[in-house]
Backbone as CSV, one residue per row, in Angstrom:
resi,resn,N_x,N_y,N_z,CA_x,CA_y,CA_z,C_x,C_y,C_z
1,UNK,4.380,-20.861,-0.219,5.249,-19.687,-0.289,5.407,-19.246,-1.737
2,UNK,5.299,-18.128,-2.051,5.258,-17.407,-3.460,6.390,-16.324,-3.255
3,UNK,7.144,-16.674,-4.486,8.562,-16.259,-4.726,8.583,-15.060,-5.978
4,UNK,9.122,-14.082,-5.434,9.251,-12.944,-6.408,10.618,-12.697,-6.715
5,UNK,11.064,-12.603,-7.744,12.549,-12.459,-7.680,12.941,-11.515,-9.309
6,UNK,13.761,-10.201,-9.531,13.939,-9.837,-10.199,15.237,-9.933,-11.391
7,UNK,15.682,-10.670,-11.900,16.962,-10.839,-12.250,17.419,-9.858,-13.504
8,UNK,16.766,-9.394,-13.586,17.361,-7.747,-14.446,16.988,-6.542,-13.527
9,UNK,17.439,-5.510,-13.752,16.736,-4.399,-13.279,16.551,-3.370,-14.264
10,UNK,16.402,-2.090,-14.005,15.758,-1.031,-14.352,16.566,0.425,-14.204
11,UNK,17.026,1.410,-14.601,17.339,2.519,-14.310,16.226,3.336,-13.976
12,UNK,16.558,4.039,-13.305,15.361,4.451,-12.134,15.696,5.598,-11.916
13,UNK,14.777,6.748,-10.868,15.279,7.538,-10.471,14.866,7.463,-8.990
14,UNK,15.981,7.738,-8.019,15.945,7.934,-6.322,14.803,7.937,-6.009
15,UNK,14.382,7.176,-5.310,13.142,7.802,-4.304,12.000,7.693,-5.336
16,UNK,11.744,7.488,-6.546,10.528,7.257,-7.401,10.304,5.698,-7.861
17,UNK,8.884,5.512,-7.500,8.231,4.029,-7.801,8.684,4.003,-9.197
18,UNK,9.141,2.457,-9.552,8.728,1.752,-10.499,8.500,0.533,-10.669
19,UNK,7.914,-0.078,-11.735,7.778,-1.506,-11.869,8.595,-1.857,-12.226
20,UNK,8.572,-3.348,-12.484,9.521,-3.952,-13.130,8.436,-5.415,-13.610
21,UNK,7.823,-4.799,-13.983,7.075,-6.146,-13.986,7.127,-6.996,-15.204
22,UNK,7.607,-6.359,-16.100,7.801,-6.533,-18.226,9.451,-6.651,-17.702
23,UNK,10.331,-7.174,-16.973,11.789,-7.439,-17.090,11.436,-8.790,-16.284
24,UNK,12.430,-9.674,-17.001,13.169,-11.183,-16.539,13.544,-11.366,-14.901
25,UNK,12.530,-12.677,-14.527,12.785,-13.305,-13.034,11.978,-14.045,-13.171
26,UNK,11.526,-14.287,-11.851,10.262,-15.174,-11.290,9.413,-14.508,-10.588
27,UNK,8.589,-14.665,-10.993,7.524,-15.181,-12.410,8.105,-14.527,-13.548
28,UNK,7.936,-14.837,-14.814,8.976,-14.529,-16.114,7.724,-13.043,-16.090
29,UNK,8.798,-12.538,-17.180,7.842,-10.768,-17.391,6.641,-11.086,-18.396
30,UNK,5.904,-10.209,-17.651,4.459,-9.884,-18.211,4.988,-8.662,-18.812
31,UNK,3.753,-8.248,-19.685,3.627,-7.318,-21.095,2.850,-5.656,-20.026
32,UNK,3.423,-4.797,-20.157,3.201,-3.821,-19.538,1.756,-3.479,-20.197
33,UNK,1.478,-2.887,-21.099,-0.022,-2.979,-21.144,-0.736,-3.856,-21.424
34,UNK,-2.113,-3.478,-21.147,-3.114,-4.680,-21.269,-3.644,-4.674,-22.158
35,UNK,-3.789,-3.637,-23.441,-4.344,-3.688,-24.271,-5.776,-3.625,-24.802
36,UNK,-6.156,-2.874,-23.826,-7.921,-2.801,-23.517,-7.426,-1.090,-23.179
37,UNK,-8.041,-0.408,-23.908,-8.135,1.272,-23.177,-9.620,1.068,-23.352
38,UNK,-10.932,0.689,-23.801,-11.992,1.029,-23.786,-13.032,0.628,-22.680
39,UNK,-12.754,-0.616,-21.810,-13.479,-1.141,-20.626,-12.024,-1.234,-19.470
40,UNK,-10.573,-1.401,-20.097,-9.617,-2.029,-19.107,-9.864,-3.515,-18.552
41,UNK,-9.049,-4.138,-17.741,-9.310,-5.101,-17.627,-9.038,-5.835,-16.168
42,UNK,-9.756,-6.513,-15.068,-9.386,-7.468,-13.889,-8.177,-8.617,-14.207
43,UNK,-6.775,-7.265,-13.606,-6.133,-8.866,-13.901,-6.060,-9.991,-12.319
44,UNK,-5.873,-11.006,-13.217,-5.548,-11.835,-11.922,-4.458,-12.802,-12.070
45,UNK,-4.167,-13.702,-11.212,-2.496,-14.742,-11.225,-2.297,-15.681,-12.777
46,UNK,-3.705,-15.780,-13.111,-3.682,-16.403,-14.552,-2.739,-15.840,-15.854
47,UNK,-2.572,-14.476,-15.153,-1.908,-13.657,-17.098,-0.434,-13.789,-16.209
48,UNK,0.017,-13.608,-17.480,1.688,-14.017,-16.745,2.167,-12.864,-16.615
49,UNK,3.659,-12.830,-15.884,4.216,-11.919,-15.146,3.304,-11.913,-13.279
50,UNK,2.020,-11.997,-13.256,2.210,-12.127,-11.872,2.321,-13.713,-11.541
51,UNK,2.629,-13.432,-9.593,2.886,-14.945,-9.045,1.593,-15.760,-9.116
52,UNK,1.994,-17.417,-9.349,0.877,-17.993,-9.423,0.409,-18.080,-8.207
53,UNK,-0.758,-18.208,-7.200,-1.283,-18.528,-5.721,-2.214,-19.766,-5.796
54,UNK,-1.825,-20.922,-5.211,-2.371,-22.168,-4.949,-4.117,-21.378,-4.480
55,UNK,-4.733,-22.401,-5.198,-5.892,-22.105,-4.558,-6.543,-22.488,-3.023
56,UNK,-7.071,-21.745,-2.297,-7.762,-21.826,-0.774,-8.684,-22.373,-0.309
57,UNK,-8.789,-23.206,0.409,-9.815,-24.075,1.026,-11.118,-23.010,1.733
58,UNK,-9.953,-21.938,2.263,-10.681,-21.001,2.886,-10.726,-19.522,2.752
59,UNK,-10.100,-18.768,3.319,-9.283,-17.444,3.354,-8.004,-17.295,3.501
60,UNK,-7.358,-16.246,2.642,-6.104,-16.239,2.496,-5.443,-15.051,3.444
61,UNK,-4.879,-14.971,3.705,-3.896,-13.998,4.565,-2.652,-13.753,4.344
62,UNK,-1.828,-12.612,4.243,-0.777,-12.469,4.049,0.017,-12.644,5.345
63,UNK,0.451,-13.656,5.839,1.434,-13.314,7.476,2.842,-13.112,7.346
64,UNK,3.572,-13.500,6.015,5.002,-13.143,6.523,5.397,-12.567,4.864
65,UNK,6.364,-11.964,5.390,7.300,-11.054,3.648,8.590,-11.375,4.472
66,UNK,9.530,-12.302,3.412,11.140,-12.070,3.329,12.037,-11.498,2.148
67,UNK,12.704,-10.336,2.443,12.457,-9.665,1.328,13.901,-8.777,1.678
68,UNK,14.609,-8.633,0.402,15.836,-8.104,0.057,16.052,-7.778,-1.267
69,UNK,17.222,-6.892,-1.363,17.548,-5.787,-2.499,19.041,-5.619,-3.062
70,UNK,19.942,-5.632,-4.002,20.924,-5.521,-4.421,20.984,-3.793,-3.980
71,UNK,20.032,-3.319,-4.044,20.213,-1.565,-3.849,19.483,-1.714,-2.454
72,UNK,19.565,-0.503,-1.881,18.903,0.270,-0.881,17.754,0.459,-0.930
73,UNK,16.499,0.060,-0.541,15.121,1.083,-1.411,13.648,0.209,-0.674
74,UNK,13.073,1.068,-1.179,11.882,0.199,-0.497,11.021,-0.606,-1.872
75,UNK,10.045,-1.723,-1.254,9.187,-2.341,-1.339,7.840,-2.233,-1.586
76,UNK,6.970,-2.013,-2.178,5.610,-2.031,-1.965,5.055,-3.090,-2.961
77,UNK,3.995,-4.057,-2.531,3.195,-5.038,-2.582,1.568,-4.684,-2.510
78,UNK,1.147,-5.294,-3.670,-0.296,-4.447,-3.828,-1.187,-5.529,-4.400
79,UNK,-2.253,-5.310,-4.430,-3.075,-5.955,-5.345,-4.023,-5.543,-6.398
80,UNK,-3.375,-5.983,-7.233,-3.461,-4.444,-9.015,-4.977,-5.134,-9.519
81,UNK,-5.732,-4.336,-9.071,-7.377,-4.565,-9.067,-7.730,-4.405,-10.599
82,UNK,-7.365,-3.384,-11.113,-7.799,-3.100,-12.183,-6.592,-2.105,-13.341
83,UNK,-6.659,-2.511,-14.344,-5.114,-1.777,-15.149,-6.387,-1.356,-16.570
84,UNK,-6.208,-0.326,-17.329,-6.821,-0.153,-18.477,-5.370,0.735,-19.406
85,UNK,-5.201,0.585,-20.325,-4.087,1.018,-21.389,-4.112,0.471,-22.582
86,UNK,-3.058,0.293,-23.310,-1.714,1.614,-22.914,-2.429,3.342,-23.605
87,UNK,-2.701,3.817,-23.374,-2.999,5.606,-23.555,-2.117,6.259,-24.227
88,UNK,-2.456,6.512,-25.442,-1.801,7.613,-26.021,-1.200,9.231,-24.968
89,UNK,-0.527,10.051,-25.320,-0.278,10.392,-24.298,-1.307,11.962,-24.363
90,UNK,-2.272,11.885,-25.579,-3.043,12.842,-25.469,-4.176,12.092,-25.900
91,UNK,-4.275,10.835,-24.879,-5.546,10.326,-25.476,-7.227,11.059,-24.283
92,UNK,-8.245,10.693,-24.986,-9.533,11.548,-24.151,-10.139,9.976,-24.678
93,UNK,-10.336,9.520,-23.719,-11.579,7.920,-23.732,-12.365,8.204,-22.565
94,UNK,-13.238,7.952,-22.817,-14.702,8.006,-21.915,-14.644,6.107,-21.421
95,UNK,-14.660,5.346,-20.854,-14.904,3.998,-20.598,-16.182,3.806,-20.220
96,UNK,-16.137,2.263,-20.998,-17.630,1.771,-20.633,-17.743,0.714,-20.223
97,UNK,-18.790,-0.324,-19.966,-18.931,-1.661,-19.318,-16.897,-2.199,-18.906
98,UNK,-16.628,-1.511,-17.742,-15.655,-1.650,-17.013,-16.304,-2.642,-15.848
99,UNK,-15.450,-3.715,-16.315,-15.136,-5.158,-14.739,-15.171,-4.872,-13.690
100,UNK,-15.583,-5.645,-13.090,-16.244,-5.348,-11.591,-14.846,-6.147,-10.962
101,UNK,-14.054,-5.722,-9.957,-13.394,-6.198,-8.975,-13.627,-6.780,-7.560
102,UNK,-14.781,-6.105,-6.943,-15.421,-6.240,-6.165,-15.151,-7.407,-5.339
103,UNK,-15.102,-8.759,-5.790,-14.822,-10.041,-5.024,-13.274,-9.679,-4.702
104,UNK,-12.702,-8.403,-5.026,-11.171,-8.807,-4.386,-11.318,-7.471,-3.541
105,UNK,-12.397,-6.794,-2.888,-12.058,-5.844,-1.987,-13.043,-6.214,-0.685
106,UNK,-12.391,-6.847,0.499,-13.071,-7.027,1.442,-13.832,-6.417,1.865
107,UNK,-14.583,-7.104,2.052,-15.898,-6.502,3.138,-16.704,-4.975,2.311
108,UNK,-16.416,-5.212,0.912,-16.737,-3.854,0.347,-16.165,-2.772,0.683
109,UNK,-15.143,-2.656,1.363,-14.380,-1.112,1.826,-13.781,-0.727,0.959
110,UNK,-14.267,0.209,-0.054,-13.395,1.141,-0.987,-12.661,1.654,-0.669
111,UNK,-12.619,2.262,0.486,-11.238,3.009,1.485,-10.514,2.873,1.135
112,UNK,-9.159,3.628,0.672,-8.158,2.988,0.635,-7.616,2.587,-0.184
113,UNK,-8.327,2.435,-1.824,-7.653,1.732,-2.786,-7.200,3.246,-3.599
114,UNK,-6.059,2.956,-4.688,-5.226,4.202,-4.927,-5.401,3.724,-6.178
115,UNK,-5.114,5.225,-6.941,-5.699,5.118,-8.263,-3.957,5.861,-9.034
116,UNK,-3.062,5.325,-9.760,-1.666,4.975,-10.183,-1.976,5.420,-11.730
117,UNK,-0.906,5.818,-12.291,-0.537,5.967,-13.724,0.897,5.311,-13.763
118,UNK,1.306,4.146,-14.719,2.492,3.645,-14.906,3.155,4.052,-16.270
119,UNK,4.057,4.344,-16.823,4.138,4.645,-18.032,5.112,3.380,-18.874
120,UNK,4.225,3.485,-19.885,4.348,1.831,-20.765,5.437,2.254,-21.741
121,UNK,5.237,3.147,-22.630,6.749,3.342,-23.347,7.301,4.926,-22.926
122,UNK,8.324,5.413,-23.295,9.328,6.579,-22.707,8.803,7.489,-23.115
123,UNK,8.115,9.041,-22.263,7.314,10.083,-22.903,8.247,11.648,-22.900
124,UNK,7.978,11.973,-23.627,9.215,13.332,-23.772,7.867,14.474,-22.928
125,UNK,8.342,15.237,-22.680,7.373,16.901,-22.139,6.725,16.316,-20.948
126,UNK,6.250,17.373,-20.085,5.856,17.093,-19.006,4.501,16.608,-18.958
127,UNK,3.787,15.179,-18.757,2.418,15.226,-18.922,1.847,15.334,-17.861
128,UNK,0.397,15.655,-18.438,-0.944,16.189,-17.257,-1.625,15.378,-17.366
129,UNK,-2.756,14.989,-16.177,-3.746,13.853,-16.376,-5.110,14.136,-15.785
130,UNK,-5.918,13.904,-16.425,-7.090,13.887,-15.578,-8.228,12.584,-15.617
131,UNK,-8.086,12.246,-14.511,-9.407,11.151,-14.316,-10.556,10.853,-13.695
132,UNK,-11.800,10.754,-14.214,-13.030,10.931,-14.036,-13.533,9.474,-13.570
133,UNK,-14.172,9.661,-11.990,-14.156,8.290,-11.808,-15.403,8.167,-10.352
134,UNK,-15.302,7.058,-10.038,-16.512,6.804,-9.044,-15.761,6.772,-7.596
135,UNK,-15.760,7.377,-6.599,-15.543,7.266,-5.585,-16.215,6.186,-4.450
136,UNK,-15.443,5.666,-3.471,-15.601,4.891,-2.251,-16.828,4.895,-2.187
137,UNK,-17.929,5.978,-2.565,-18.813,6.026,-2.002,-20.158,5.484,-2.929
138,UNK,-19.550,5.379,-4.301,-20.123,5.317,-5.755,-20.467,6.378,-6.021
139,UNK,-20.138,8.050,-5.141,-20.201,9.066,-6.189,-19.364,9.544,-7.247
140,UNK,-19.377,10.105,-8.080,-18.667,10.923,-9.356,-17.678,11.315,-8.255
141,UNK,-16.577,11.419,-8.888,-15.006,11.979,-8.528,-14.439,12.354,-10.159
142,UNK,-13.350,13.795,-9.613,-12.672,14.058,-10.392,-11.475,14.842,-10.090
143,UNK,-10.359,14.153,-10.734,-9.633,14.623,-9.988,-8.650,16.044,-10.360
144,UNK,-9.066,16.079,-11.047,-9.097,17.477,-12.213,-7.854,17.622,-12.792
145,UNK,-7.348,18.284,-13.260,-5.938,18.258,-14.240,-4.548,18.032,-13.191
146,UNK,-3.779,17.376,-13.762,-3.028,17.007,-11.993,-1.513,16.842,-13.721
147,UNK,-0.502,17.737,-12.811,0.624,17.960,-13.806,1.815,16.629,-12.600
148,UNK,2.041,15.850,-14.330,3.235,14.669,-13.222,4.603,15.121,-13.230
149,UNK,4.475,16.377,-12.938,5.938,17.244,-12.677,6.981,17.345,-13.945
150,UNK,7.229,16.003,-14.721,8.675,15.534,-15.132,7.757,14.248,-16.345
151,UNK,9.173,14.566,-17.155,8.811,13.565,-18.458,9.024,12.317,-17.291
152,UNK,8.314,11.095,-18.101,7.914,9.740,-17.260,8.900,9.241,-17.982
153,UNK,9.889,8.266,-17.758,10.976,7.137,-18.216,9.819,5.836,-18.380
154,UNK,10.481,4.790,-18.999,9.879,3.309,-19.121,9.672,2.837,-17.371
155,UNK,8.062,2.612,-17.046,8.366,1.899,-16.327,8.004,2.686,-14.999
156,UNK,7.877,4.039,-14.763,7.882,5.418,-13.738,6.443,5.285,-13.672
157,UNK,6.203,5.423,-12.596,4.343,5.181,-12.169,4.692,6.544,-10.842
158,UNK,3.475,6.897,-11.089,3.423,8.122,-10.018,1.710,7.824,-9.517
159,UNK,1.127,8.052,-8.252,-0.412,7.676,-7.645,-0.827,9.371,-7.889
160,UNK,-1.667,9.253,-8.230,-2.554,10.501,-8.816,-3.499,10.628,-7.632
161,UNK,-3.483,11.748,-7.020,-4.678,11.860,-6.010,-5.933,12.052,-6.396
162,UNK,-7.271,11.875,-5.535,-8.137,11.846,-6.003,-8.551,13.090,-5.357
163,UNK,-10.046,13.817,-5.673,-10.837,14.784,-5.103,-10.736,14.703,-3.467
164,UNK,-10.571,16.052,-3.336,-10.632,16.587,-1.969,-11.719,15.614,-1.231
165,UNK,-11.564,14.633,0.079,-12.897,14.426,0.486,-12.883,12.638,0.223
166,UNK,-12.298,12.864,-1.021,-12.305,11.191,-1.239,-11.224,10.698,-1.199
167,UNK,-11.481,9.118,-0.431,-10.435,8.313,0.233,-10.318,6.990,-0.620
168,UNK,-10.985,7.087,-1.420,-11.051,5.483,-1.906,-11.609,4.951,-3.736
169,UNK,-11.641,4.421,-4.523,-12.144,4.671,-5.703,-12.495,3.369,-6.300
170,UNK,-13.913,3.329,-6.727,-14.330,2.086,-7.332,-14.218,1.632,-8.784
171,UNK,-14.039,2.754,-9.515,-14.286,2.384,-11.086,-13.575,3.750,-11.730
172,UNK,-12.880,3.758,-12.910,-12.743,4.539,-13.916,-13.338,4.933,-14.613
173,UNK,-13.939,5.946,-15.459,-14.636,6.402,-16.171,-14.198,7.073,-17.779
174,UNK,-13.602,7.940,-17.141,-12.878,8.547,-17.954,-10.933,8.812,-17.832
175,UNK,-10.492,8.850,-19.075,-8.955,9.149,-18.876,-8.449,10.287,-20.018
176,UNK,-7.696,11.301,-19.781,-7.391,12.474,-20.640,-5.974,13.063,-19.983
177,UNK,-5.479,12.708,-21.615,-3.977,12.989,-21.168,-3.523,14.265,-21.924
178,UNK,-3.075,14.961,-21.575,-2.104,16.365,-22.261,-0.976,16.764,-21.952
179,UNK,-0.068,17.968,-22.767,0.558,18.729,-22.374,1.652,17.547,-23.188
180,UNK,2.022,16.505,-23.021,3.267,15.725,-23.248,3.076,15.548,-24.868
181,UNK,4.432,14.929,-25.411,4.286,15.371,-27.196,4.552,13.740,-27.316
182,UNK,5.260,12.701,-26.906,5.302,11.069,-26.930,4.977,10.627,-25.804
183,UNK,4.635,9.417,-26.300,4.439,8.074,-24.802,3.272,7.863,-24.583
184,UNK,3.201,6.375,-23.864,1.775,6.056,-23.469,1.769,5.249,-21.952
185,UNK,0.455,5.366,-21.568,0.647,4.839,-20.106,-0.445,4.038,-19.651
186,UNK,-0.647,3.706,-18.759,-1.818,2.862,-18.287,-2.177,3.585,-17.156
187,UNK,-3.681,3.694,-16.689,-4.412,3.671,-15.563,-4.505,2.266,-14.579
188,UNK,-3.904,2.814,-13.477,-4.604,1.021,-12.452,-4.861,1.655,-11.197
189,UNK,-5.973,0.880,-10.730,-6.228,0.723,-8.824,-5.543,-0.409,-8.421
190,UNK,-4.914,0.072,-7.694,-4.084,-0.450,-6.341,-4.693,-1.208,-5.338
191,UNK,-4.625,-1.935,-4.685,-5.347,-2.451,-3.608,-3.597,-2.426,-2.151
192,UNK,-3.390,-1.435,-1.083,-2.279,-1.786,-0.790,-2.436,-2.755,0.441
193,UNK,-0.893,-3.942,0.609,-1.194,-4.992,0.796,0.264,-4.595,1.743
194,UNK,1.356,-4.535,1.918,2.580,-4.526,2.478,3.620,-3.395,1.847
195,UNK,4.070,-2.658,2.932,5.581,-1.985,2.108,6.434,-2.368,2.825
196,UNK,7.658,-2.364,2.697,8.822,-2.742,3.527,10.428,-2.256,3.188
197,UNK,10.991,-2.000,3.788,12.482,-1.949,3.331,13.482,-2.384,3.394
198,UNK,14.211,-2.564,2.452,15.682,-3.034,2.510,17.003,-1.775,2.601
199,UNK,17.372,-2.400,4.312,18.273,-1.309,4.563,19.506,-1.041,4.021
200,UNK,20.171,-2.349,3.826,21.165,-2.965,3.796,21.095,-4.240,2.442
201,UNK,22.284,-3.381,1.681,22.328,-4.100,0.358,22.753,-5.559,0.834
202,UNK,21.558,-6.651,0.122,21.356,-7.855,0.340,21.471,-9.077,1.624
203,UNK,20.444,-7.825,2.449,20.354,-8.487,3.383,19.345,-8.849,3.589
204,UNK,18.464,-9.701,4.278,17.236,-10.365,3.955,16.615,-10.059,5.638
205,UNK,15.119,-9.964,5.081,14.763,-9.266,6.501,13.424,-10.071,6.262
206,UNK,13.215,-10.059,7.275,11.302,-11.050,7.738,10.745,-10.273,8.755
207,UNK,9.658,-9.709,7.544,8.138,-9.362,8.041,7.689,-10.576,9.087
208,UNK,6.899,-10.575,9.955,6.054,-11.829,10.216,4.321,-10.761,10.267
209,UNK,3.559,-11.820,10.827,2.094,-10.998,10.272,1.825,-10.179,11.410
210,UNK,2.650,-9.545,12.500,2.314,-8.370,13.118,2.629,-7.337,12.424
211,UNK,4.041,-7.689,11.590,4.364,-6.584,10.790,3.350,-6.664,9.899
212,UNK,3.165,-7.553,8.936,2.470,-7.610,7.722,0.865,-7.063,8.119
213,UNK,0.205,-7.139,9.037,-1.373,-6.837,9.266,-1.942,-7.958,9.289
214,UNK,-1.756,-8.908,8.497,-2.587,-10.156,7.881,-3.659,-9.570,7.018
215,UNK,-3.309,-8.874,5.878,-4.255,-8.611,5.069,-4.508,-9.572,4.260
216,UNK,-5.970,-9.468,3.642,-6.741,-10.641,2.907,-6.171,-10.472,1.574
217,UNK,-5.645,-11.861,1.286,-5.453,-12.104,-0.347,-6.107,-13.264,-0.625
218,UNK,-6.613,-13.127,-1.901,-7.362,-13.653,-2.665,-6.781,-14.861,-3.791
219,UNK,-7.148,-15.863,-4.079,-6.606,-16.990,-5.141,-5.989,-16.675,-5.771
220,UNK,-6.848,-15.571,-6.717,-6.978,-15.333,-7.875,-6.585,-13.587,-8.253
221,UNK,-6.002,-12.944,-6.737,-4.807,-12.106,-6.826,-3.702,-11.496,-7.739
222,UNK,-3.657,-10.525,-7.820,-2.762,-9.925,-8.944,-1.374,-9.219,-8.094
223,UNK,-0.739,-9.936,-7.552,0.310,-9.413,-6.909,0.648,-8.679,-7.885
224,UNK,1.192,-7.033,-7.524,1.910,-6.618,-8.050,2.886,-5.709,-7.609
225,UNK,4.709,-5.489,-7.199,5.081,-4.978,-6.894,5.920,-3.719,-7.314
226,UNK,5.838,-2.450,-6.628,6.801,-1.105,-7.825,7.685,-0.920,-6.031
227,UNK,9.006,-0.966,-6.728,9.743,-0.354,-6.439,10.424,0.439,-6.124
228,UNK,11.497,1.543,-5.308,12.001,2.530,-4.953,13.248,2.628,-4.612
229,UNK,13.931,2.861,-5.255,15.136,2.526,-4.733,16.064,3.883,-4.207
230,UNK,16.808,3.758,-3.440,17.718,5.095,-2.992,18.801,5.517,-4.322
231,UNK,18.611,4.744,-5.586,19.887,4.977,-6.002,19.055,5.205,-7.715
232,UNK,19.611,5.336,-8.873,19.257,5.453,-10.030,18.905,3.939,-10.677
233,UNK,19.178,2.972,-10.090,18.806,1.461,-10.768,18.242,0.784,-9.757
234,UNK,17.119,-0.301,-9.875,15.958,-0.652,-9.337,16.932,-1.806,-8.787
235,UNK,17.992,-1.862,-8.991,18.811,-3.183,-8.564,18.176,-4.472,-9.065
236,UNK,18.004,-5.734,-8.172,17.776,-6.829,-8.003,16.906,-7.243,-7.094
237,UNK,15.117,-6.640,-6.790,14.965,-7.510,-5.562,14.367,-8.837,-5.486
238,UNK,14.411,-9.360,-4.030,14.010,-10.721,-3.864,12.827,-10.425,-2.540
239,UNK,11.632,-10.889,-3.226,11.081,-10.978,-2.069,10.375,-12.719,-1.946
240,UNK,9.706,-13.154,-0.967,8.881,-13.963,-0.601,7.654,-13.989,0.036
241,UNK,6.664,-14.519,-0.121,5.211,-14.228,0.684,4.871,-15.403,1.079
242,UNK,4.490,-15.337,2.300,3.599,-16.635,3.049,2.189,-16.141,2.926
243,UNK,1.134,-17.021,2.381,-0.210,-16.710,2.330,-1.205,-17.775,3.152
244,UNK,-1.181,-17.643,4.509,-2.042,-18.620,5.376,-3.580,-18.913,4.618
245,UNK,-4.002,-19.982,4.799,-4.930,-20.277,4.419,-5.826,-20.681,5.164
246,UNK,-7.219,-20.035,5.571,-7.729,-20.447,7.192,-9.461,-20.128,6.889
């Protein structure tokens, strides 16, 4: 069983994802960027801030989430395939010999994986983004200038859609940021794994794996969870994961 637990929180805004992954709990905080903008980097349970996962005899499965909130808000649980940052907030990088993830997306199905901007320090003006990248299919994608409505706070991640047509995304290419005058952010693919909610301030609720799907997790996994809360502070949450091994 792998224990997530937040013991600081975050000011937030309603209804918008954030991390919390650089604030104090269990697992202690990891460093919001990675410090690679030119290839990015595969994280996995080894860099700190994510949970450690016993290694598998066999295959891993997610079957149960117990999981509660000091606030109201939802949950989401992912597996953070790939992160490249922190980005100036008018930076233009072309990327090159970018890490292969591949051993953490089953059965090869690109389907499905989501391509996220998190923002690493506090950006004033409204920024725009555009990212140039390989689609599900390994064709060129782009997702062309995409405005993130609202200055980004510490910590505010918004999922950037991709090209009309495409469902899924293998690699980054390029990243180009404008329009905003401070701040920097990171690019990551998502792998999604569970969302869930907490209805009821600190009450504890269990997924089991009809709810959960039994999606495949991996050893060497990068749990990573962003947050939502109904209220302006990310509260306190607590979650738990059972990872069958079969």
């Amino acid at each position: 069983t792998i224990t997530y637990y937040k013991s600081a929180s975050r000011t937030t805004v309603a209804a918008t994802p954030f991390t919390l992954f650089d604030l104090a709990g269990v697992p202690g905080p990891g460093v919001l960027s990675p410090g690679n903008t030119a290839n990015g980097i595969v994280p996995t349970d080894a860099i700190d801030g994510y949970p450690k996962i016993e290694t598998f005899s066999g295959s891993g499965y997610l079957t149960r989430v117990m999981h509660s909130g000091s606030v109201v808000g939802n949950h989401r649980l992912y597996d953070r395939l790939f992160v490249a940052g922190a980005y100036n907030y008018n930076a233009d990088i072309t990327l090159a010999s970018q890490p292969s993830f591949a051993s953490r997306v089953p059965n090869s199905f690109y389907n499905g994986l989501e391509l996220w901007y998190e923002q690493v320090t506090a950006g004033t003006g409204v920024p725009s983004i555009q990212i140039n990248y390989v689609d599900q299919d390994g064709n060129p994608g782009d997702t062309g200038v995409v405005s993130l409505a609202i200055a980004h706070t510490l910590g505010r991640c918004t999922r950037i859609p991709l090209a009309a047509g495409d469902s899924g995304i293998q690699r980054v290419d390029r990243v180009r940021g404008t329009v905003a005058t401070v701040g920097t952010f990171n690019i990551m693919i998502l792998r999604p794994l569970w969302s869930g909610r907490s209805q009821v301030i600190n009450d504890l609720r269990v997924d089991d794996m009809l709810s959960t799907g039994m999606p495949q997790v991996y050893d060497n996994s990068a749990l990573y969870v962003l947050d939502d809360s109904d209220s302006t502070s990310s509260g306190t949450p607590y979650l738990r994961f059972e990872i069958a091994d079969k």
